[in-house]
Every structure is written in C-alpha cells, then in structure tokens.
N, C-alpha and C positions, 0 to 999 in steps of 0.2 A: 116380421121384417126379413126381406131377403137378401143375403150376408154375399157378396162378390170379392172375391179377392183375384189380383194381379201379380205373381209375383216372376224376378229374373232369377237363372238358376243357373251357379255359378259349380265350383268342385267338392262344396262341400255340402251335400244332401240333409241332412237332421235341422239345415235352419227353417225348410221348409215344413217338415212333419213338425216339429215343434212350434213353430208358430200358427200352426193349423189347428194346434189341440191347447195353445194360447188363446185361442177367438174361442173354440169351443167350448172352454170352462163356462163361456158369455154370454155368447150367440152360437148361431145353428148357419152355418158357412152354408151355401146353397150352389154356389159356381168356384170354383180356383179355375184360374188359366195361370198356366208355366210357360216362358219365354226362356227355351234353351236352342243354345246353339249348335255348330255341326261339330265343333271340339269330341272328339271320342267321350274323353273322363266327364263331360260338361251333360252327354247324353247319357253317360252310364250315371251320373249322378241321379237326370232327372227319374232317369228309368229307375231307383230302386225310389229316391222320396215318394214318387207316385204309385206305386205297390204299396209304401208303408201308410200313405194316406187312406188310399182304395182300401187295407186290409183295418185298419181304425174305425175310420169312418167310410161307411158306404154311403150313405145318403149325399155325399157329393160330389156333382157330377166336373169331372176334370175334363182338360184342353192343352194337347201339349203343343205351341207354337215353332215348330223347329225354323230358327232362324237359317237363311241362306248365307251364313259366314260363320266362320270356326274363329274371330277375335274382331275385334273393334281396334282397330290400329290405324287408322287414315278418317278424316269426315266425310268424305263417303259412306264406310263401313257405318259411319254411328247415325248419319241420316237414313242408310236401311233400316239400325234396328230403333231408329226414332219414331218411321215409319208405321212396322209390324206393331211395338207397343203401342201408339196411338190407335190403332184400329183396336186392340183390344182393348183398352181402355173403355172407348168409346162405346165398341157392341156390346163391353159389360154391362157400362153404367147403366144402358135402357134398358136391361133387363133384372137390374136390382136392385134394391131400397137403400142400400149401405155398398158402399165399395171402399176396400181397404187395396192398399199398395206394400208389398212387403219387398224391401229393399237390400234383404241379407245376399243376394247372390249375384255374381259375376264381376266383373269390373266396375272399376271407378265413375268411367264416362256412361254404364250402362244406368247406375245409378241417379246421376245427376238430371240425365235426362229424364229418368221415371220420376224424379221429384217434379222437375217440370210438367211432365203429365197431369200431377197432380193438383197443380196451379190451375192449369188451363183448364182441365174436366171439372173442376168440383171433386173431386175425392175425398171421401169423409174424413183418411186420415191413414199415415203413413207412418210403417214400421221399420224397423232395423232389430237382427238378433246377436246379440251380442255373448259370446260364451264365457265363463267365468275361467278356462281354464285352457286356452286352443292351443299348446302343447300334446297335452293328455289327449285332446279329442282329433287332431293331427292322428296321433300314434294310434287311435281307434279305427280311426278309418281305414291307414295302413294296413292293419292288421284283417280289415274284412274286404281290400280291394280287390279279390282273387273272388270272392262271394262275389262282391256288386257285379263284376265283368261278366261273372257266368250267369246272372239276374239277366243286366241288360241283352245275353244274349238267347235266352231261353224264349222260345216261343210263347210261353205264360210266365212273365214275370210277377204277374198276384200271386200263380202257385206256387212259385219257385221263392217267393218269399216268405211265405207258409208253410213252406218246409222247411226253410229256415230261420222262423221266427226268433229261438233263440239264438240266435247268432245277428240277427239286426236288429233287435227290438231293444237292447241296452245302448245302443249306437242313435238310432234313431229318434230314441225316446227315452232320451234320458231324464234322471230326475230334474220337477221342476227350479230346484234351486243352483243348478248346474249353469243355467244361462238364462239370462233378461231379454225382455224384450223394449225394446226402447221405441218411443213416438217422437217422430217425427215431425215440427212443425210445418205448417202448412200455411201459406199466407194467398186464401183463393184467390181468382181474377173474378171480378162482377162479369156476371155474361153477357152484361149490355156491351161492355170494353171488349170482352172476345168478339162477339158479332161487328163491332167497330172493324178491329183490327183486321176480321177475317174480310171485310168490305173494302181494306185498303189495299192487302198484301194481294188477292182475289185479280187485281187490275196491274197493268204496266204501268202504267201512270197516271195519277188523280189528282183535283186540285183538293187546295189546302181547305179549304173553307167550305164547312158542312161536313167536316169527317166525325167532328165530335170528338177531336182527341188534340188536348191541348199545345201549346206549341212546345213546353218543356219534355214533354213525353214521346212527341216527334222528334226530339232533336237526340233524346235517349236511343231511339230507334236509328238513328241515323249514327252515332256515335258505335254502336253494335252491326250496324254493315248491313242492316236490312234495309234502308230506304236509304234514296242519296234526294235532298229538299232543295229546290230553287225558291225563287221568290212567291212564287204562287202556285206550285204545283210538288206532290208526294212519288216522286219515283222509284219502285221500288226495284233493288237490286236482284242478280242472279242467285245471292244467299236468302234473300226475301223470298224471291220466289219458290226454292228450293223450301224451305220452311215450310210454307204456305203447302205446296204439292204432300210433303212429307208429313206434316206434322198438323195445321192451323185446319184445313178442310174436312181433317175425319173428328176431328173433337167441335166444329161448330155449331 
C-alpha cells in the first residue's frame, strides 16, 4: 500500500517529523508534500522538519509547496491557499493507495480548509499532533532557533543537519510519549454528489431539475452564498464560482 501524506507547516517543525515516524511505526509513507508559506520562521521551520525527515527516513520522497503569501488574513489569501492544497490533494491521491492529512501546522483557517479537503477528496484520514507539554517544547525550539536559521540558510540543509544531529534530533524527535497524535474525524462526500456539485457550480446558471440534488441541500447551498435559487433555475454566485475555480474542479 502506498502511504501519501499532505501536510501545512506552521512555526513549529517536530509536528511534522513526528508524525511521520507516527505512520512509520505502521506503514511505509511513500510521498509527503509540505504546504509552507513565504513567512521567514514558516520556511525555516519547513526547511529543518524536511532534513529531519530526509535524514530518518530516506525512502521518502518529499514536495515542498511554497505558498505565494506569508499569512492567510483576508478570503482572498485563504482561496490561494485553498487553491494550492486542493491541487495537492488531488495529484497525490492518484498517485497513492492511502492518503493521510496532517493538520498540526499553521493557522486556523489553513486547517479547516485541509479538513474540507478531506471531505471532498476521499482522504483516508486526518491527523492533528498534539504535545503533551508546549511550554517546554516552546523553550526547545527557542533554544535551537540560531541552528534552524543557519540550516535554512545552508546550501545543504541535509548536511547541515547531520552535523548537527545532536542538537536537533532530541527536538525533532522527541520521545514518543511526549505528544499524541490525535484523528480527526472525517465525514466523506459520495463522489456521485461531488460530480453533482462540480456539474452545477461548473455553469452560471442551470435549472433545478435533473441536477440530482435535493431541494433541502440547494437551499443549504444557497443559505452559504454559493448559489442564489429562483423558481426554476440554480444560479450560481461569484463566491460559487470562486470555489468551483479554486477548490471543486482540481478534486473532481
């Protein structure tokens, strides 16, 4: 079985290496893609988790998605990065038996949308890590953020990690009774109803009848801003359509 994971990557690096060598106790992880942004600390993060992964586990092969925005603060910004993860989402799943979502990094809104990713793709199943102690692990980081900055800037950050293995590998890889990892429920969408949907939003305006999607769940759609419904016809709005470009067309 080939193991894909998705995960965002926020400022604090060890959720990722940790929940990588989570699936590995398991399975045998085959693709990770990392969705980080153009935040300095957000790059320098992803740059040392993906050394400590590379320098663990070689056998998998990583993808670092550098987002074109340094914070998600307007819907705009969060339809970019609904955008960029949908596309990865999506080129993973065809390429893997199992796709996991790991949900430990970045903001709020970046999260909620990867949960919906997870809806609309079929995603096997969606994590969160949670540390038993993020004080302590706070003041660790602190303490090697002068290392991470001179990793991220190092021409070879695999090497540059390896030569200071001990110095990131208690950080990184901490014991496993230190932090949990927690699942995420997931409630899929049938892919008949995504192809539905993706049939309605797809068009300016369609009528009601033969969409195959009942009138209570139209009117949910409309009550959410993406379709405005007349008596015989589904039209669908500028946040519909926006959806549909961003998000509905790379996962259908």
């Amino acid at each position: 079985m080939r193991v894909g994971v998705v995960a965002s990557m926020g400022t604090s690096p060890p959720v990722l290496s940790e929940f990588v060598e989570y699936v590995e106790r398991a399975e045998r992880i085959a693709r990770l893609v990392v969705l980080s942004t153009a935040e300095k600390m957000v790059r320098d993060s992803t740059a040392v988790a993906v050394a400590a992964v590379a320098d663990r586990f070689p056998h998998i092969r990583m993808d670092v998605v550098d987002l074109p925005l340094s914070d998600i603060t307007s819907e705009e910004e969060n339809f970019v990065f609904m955008e960029f993860a949908a596309k990865a989402v999506a080129g993973l799943r065809r390429s893997v038996d199992r796709l996991y979502l790991c949900l430990a990094g970045g903001r709020k809104e970046m999260v909620a949308s990867m949960v919906l990713m997870a809806q609309l793709a079929n995603v096997d199943a969606a994590y969160h890590v949670v540390s038993s102690d993020v004080k302590s692990l706070n003041v660790a980081l602190e303490r090697i953020r002068k290392e991470i900055e001179d990793l991220a800037a190092s021409s070879s950050p695999l090497d540059y990690y390896r030569s200071r293995r001990d110095v990131f590998e208690p950080v990184m890889y901490p014991s496993p009774s230190s932090y949990k990892v927690v699942s995420v429920p997931v409630l899929p969408y049938p892919p008949t109803v995504l192809r539905k949907l993706v049939g309605v939003f797809a068009q300016t305006s369609v009528s009601r009848h033969g969409v195959g999607l009942d009138g209570e769940f139209l009117l949910r759609l409309s009550y959410a801003g993406f379709v405005r419904l007349t008596r015989d016809r589904i039209v669908v709005t500028d946040e519909g359509r926006r959806f549909y470009s961003s998000v509905l067309k790379h996962l259908a």
